[in-house]
C-alpha positions as CSV (number, residue, x, y, z in Angstrom):
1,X,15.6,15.5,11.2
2,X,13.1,17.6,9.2
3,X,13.3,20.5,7.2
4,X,10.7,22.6,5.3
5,X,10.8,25.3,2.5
6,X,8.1,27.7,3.9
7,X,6.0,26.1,1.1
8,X,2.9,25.1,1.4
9,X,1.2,22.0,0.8
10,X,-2.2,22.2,-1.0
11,X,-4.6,20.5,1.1
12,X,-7.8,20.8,-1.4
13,X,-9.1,17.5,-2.6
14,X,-10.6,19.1,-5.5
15,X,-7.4,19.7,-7.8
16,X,-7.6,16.0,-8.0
17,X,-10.5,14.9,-8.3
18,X,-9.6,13.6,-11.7
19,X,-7.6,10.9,-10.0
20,X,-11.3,9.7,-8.4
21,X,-12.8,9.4,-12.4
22,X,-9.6,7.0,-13.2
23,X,-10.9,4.6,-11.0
24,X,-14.8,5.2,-10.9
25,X,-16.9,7.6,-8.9
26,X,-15.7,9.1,-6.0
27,X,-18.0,7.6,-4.0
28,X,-16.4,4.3,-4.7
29,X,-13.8,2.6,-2.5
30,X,-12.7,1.6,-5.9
31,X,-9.2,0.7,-5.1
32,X,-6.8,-0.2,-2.0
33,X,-7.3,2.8,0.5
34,X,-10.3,4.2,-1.6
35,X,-10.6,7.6,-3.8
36,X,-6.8,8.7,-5.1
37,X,-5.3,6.2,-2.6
38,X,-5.8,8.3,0.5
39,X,-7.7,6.6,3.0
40,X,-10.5,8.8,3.6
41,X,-13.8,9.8,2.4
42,X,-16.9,11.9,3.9
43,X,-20.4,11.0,4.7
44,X,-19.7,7.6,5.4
45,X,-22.5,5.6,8.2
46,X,-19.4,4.0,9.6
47,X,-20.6,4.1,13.3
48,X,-18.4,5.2,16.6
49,X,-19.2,1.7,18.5
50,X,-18.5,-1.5,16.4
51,X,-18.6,-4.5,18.1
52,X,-21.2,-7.7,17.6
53,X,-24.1,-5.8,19.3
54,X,-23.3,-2.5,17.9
55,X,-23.5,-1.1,14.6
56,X,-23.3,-4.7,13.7
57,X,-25.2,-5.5,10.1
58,X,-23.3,-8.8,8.9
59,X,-20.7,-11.2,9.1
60,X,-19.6,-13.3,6.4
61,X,-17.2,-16.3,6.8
62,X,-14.7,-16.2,3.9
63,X,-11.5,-18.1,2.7
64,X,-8.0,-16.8,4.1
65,X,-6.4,-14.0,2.4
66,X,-5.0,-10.5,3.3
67,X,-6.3,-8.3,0.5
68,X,-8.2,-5.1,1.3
69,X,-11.8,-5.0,0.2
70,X,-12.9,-2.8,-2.4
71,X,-16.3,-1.5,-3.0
72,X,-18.7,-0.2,-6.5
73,X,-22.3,-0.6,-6.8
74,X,-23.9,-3.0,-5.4
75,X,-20.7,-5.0,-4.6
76,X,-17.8,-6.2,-1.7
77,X,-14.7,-7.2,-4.2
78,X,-11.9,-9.2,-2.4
79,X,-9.4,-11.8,-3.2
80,X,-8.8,-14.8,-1.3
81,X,-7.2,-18.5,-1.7
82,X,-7.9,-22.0,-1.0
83,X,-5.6,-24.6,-0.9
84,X,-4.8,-24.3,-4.7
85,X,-7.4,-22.2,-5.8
86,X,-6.8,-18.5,-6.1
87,X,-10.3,-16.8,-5.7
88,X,-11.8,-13.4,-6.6
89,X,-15.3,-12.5,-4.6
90,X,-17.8,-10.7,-5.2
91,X,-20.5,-10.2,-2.1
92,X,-24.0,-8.2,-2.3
93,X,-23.4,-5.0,0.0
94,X,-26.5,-4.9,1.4
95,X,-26.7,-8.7,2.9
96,X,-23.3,-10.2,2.5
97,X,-24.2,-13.1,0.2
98,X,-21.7,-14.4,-2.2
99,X,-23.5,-13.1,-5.7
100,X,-20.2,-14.9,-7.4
101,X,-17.0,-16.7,-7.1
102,X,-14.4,-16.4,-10.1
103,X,-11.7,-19.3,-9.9
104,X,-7.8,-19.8,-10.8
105,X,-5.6,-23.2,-10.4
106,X,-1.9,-21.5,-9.0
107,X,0.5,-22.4,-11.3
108,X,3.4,-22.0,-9.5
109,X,4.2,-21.4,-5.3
110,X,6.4,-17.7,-5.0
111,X,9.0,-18.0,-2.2
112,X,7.0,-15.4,0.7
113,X,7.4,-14.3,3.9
114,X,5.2,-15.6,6.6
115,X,3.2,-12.6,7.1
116,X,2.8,-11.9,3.6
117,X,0.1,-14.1,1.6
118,X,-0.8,-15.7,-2.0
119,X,-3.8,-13.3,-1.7
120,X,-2.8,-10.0,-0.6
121,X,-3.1,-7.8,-3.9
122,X,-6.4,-5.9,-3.2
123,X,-8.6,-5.7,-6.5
124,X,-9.1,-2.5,-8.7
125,X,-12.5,-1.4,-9.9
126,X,-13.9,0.8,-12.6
127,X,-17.2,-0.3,-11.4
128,X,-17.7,-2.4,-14.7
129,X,-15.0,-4.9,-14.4
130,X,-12.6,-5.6,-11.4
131,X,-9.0,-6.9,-11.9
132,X,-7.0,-8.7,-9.6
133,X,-3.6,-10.1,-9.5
134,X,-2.2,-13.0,-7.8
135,X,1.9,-13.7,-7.8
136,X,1.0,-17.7,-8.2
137,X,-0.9,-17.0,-11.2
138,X,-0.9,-13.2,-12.7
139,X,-3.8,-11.1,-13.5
140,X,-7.1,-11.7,-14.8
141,X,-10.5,-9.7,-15.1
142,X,-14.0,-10.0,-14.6
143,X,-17.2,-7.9,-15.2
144,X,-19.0,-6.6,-12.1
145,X,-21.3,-9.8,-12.9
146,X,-18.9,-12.4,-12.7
147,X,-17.9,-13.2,-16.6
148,X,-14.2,-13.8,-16.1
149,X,-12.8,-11.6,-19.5
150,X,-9.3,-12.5,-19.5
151,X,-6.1,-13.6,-17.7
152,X,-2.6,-12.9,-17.9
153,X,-0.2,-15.4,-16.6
154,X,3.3,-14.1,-14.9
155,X,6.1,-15.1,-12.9
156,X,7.1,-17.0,-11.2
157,X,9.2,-14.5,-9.4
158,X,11.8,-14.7,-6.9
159,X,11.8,-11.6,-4.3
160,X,12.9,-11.1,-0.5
161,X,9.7,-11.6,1.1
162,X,7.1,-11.9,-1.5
163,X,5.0,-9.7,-4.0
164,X,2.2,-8.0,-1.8
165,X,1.6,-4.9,-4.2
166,X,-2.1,-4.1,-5.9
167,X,-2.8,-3.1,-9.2
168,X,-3.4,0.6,-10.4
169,X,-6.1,1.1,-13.0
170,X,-5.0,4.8,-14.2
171,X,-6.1,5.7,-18.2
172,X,-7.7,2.4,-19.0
173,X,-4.5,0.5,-18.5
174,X,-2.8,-1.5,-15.5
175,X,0.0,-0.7,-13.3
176,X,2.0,-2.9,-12.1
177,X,5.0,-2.9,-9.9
178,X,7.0,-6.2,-9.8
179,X,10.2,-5.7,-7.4
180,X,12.6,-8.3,-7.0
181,X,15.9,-10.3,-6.9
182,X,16.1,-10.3,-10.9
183,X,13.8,-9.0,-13.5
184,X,12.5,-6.3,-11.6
185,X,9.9,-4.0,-13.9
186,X,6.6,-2.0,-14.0
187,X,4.1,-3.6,-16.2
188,X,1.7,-1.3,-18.0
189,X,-1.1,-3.8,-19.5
190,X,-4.2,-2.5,-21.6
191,X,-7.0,-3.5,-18.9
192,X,-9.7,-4.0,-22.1
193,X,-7.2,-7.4,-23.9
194,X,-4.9,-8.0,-20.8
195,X,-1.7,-7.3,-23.7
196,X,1.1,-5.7,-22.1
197,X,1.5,-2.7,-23.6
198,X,5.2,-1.8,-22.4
199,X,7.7,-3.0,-19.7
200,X,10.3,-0.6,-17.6
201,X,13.2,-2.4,-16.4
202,X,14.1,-1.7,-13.0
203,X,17.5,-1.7,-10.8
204,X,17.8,-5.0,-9.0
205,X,17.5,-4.7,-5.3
206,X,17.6,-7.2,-2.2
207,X,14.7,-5.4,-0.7
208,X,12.2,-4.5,-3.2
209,X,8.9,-2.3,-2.9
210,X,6.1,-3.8,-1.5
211,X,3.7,-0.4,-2.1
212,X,0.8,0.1,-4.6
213,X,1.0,2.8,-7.0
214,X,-1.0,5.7,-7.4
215,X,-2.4,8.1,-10.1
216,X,-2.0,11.4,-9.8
217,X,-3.2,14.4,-12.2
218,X,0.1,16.7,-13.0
219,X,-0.3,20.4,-12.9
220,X,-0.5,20.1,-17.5
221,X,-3.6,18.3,-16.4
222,X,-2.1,14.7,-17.9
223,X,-2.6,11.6,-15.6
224,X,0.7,10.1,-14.2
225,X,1.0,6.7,-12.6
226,X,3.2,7.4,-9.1
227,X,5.2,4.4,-7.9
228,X,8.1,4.3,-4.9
229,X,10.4,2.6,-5.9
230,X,13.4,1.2,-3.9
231,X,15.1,4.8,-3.3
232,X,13.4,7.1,-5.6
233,X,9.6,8.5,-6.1
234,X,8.9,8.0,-9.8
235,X,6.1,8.9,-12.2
236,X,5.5,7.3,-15.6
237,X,2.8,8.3,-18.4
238,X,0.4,5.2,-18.3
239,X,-0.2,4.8,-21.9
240,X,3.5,4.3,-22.8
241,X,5.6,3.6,-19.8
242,X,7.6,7.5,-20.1
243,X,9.2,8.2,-17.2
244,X,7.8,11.6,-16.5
245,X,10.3,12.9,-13.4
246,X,11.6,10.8,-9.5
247,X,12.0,12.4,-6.6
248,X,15.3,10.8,-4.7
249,X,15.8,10.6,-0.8
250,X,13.9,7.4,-0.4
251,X,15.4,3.8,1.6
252,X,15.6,0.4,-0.2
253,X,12.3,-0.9,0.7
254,X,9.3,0.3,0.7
255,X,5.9,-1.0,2.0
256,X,3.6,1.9,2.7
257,X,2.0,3.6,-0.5
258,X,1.8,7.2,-1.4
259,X,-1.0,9.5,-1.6
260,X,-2.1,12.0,-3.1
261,X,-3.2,15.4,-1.2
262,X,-4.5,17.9,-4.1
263,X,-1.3,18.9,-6.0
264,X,0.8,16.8,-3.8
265,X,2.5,13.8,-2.7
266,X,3.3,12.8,0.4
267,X,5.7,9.4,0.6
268,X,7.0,7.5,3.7
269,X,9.5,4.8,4.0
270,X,10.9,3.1,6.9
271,X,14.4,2.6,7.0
272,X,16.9,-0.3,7.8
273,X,17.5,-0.5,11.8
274,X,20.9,-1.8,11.0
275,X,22.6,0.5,9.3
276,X,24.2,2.1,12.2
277,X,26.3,-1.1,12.7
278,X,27.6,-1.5,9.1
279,X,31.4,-2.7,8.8
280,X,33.8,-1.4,6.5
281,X,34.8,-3.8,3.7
282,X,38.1,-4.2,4.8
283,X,36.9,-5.4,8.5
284,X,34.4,-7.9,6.8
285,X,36.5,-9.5,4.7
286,X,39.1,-9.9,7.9
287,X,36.6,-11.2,9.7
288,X,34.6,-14.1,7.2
289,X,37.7,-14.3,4.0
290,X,39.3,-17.4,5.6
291,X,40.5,-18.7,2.4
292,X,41.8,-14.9,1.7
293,X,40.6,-14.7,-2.0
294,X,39.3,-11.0,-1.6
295,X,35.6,-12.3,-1.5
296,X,32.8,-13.7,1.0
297,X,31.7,-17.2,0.1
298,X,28.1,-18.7,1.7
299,X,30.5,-21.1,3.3
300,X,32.3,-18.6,4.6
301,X,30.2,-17.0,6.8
302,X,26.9,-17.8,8.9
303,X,24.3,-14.5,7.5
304,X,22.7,-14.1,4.7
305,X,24.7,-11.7,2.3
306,X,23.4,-9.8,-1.3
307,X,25.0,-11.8,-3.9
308,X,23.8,-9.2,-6.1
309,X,25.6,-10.1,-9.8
310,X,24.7,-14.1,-9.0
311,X,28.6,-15.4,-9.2
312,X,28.5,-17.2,-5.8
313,X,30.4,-14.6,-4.0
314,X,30.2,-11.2,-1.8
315,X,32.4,-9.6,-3.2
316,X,33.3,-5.6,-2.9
317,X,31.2,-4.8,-5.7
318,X,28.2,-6.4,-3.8
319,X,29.2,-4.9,-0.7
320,X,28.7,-1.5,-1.9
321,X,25.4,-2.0,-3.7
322,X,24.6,-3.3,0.5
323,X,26.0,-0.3,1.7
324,X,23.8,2.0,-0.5
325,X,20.6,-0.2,0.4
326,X,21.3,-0.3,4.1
327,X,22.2,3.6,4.4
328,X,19.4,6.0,3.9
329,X,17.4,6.9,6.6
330,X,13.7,6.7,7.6
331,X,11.9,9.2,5.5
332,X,8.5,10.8,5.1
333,X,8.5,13.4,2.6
334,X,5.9,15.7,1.1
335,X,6.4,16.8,-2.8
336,X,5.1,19.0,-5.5
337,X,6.8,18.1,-8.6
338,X,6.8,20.4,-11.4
339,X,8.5,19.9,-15.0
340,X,10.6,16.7,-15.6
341,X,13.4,14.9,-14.7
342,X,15.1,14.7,-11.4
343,X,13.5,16.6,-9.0
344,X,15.3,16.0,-6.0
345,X,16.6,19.3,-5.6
346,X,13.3,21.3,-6.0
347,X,10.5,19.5,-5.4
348,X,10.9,18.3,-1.3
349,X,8.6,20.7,0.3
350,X,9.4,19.2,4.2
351,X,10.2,15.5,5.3
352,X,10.7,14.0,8.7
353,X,13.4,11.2,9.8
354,X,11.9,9.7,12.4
355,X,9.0,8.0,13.3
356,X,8.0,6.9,10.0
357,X,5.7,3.8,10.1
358,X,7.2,0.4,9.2
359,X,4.0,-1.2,7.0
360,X,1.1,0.7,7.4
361,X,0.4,3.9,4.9
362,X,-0.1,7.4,6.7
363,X,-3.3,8.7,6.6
364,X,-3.7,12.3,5.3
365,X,-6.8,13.9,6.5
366,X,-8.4,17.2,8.0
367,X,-5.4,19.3,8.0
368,X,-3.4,16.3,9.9
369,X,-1.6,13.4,8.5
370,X,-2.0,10.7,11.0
371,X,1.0,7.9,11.3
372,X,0.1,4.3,13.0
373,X,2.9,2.5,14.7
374,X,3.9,-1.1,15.8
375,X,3.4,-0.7,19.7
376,X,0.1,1.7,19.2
377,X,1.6,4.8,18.5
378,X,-0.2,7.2,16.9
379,X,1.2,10.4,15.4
380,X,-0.1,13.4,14.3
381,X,1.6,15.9,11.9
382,X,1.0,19.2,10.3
383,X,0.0,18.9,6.9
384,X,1.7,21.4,5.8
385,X,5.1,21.8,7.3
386,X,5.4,17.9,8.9
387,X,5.7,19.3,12.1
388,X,5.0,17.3,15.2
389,X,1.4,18.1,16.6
390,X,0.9,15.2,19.0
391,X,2.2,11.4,19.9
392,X,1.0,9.1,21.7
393,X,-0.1,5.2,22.6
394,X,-3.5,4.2,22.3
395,X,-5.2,2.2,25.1
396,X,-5.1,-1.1,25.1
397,X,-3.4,-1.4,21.7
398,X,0.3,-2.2,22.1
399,X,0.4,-4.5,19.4
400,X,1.4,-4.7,15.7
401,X,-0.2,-2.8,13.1
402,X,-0.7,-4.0,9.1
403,X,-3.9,-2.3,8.0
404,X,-3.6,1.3,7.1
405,X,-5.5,3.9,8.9
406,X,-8.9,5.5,7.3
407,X,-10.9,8.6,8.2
408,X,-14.1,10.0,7.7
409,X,-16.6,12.7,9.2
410,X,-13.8,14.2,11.5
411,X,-12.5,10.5,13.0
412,X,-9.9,8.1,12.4
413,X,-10.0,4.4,12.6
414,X,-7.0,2.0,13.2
415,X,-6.8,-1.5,13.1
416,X,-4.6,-4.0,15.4
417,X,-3.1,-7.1,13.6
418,X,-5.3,-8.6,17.1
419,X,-8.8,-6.8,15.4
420,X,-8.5,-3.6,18.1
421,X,-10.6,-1.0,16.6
422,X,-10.3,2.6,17.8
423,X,-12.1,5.5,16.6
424,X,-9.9,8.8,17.3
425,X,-10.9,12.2,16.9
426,X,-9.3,13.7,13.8
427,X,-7.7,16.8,14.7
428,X,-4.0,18.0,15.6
429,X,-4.9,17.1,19.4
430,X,-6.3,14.1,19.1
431,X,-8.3,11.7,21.0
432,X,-9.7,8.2,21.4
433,X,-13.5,8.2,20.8
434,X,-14.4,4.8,21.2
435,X,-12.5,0.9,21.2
436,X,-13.6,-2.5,20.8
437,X,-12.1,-5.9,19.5
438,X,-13.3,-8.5,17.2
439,X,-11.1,-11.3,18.5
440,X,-9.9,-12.5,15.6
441,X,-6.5,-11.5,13.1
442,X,-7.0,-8.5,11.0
443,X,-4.2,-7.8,8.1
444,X,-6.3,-6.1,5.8
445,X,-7.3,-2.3,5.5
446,X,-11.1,-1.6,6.0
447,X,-13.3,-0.2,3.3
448,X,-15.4,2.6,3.9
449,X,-18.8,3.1,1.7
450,X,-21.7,5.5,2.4
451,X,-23.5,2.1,4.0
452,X,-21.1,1.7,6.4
453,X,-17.5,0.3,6.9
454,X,-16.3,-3.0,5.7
455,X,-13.6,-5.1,8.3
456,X,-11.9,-8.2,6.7
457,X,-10.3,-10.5,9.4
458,X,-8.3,-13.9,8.8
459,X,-11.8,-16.0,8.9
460,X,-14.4,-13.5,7.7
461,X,-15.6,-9.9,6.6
462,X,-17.3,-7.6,8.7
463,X,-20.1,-4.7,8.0
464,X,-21.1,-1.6,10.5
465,X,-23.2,0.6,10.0
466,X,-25.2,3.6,11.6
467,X,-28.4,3.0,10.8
468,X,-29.9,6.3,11.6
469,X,-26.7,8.2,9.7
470,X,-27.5,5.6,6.6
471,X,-31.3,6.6,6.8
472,X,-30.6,10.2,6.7
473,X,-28.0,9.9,4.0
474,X,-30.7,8.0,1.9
475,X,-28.4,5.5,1.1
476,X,-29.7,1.6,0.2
């Protein structure tokens, strides 16, 4: 299903561009998916052929981890673990050297899904300290040269598959969204002492968010903090924790982040594949009630229920708060918000039901916002009214897809959980430029910097360049 309001989206960067200066220069990759969260920046030497012969510049064996590198200065910025060490990195750009290693003992082992990891959170930069957070431990901060200036201990926390979301460093404080089975919040913490400076209590829900917030400058010109939440879009001021306005619509667990396209938002959440077979209460509890009490214990039945109020049984009450998680569809929706409140009513500008990616964040970019799929399908839609524009499987990539596609200079690269990279032309037509592998794993979302483009695998990290483009560009 889609539907649009003849509205038009606002495609120019530049009505944002105070969300760039929240998170240092625009030419930083500053953050998970770079400037304003959106996967894309110009003039980059990232080179059409990538393999160990071309464009190569370095290779760097690291520790295991699945956190996106982020880039400032002179510097690589990743997280990664070892055995019970939690680790933040710090490599020299140019050569791939460590320049320093900051260190954290785990204090405590978060129940997580296989594919998720104790080092996913990507770092956030201002481009004089960088701040990370790990669910065994918390968060902590360093300065660009290693001094480690505080940490923050939190948790343990208990969620469906794990906290996977990165920190947003909006207005000189830190975002955080921590979704789970109880005690679900968004942290605002001063990033200058590490003191939280307030605490939103959230619903409880099964499924949780796995996204990473985002800033975004509202039309009064005031920076807002973006997060999708299980169901709803919400924004809250930064500096206190007010929540601004939401946008509903949304399913119960969400994995890809938003972005920010000028004056708008574009959000995409896939839904749950079962809810076409749901059961009414009635027929569930004839089916698993043997002892006929009017309620579902574990014994009772072989699947994992939502024992949402923690009394040992699945009762109706539970059933419903099920039924609401498990019934929304798929969703991708684009949205200016203006004023406060709820803004369901007004502020959808189009949305799509189908199609929506399961893990990886859509990639808004020349006019086309570009959608990676399990199974290597790539989508193309209109900016502006979600239509449609062109679908299709790449070659040789039917496979899963975790990192988040990037563009720059008119192309688009995507990343195979098997290290397929394939350059496409950006444009509603599109085409594959180029492909290669690196025969490895690859989770992570690359980084792309004015040298070059930054690949993270399972066992190391990755830099290509075009040396010619870099020359021209003058960059070091």
């Amino acid at each position: 299903m889609m539907f649009a309001t003849g509205l038009k989206v606002m495609l120019a960067f530049s009505v944002a561009v105070g969300c760039a200066s929240a998170q240092g220069t625009a030419s930083d990759w500053a953050r998970f998916r770079g400037p304003d969260g959106a996967g894309s920046m110009e003039d980059s030497a990232a080179p059409i052929e990538m393999s160990s012969e071309a464009g190569f510049v370095w290779k760097r064996t690291i520790p295991t981890g699945k956190s996106s590198p982020v880039l400032a200065g002179k510097r690589v910025f990743l997280t990664a673990r070892d055995g019970e060490r939690l680790l933040t990195i710090a490599l020299d750009r140019d050569t791939g050297e460590t320049v320093w290693t900051g260190e954290i003992i785990r204090t405590h082992v978060d129940r997580r899904n296989e594919l998720n990891d104790g080092a996913a959170g990507s770092p956030a930069t201002d481009g004089n300290s960088v701040y990370v957070f790990f669910p065994d431990f918390g968060l902590a901060a360093y300065s660009v040269e290693g001094q480690e200036l505080w940490r923050r201990r939190l948790g343990p926390y208990d969620s469906a598959r794990g906290i996977s979301t990165s920190p947003l460093l909006v207005e000189g404080v830190i975002v955080l969204m921590i979704e789970q089975f109880v005690d679900s919040k968004v942290l605002g913490v001063d990033a200058a002492t590490g003191k939280t400076l307030w605490s939103v209590p959230r619903p409880t829900s099964m499924g949780g968010s796995y996204a990473t917030p985002v800033a975004y400058k509202a039309e009064s010109g005031e920076m807002l903090a973006v997060v999708t939440h299980p169901f709803e879009l919400v924004a809250y001021k930064p500096k206190t924790g007010e929540k601004v306005w939401s946008v509903g619509g949304l399913p119960h667990q969400p994995k890809s982040s938003p972005m920010v396209v000028g004056d708008t938002i574009i959000v995409g959440v896939q839904g749950d594949s079962s809810r076409g077979n749901l059961r009414t209460w009635e027929r569930m509890l004839a089916s698993a009630d043997k002892n006929g009490d009017g309620a579902i214990k574990g014994e009772e039945v072989s699947i994992t229920l939502a024992d949402y109020d923690h009394d040992g049984d699945f009762d109706q009450q539970d059933y419903e708060q099920w039924v609401k998680e498990k019934s929304p569809a798929s969703r991708l929706m684009a949205v200016r918000p203006r004023g406060s409140g709820d803004l369901t009513d007004q502020a959808v500008l189009w949305r799509v039901d189908r199609g929506v990616p399961r893990i990886t964040t859509p990639l808004p970019y020349k006019g086309s916002l570009f959608l990676m799929r399990n199974g290597g399908i790539l989508s193309a839609l209109d900016l502006e009214t979600g239509a449609v524009q062109k679908e299709g499987r790449l070659r040789n990539a039917i496979d899963e897809y975790f990192a988040s596609p990037v563009g720059t200079n008119g192309r688009v690269l995507t990343l195979s959980r098997a290290c397929g990279l394939t350059w496409i032309k950006a444009a509603p037509e599109w085409e594959i430029l180029s492909s290669s592998e690196l025969g490895d794993e690859c989770f992570a979302t690359p980084a792309l910097g004015h040298d070059g483009v930054f690949v993270r695998t399972s066992t190391a990290i990755y830099r290509f360049a075009d040396q010619a483009q870099q020359s021209d560009s003058g960059t070091n």
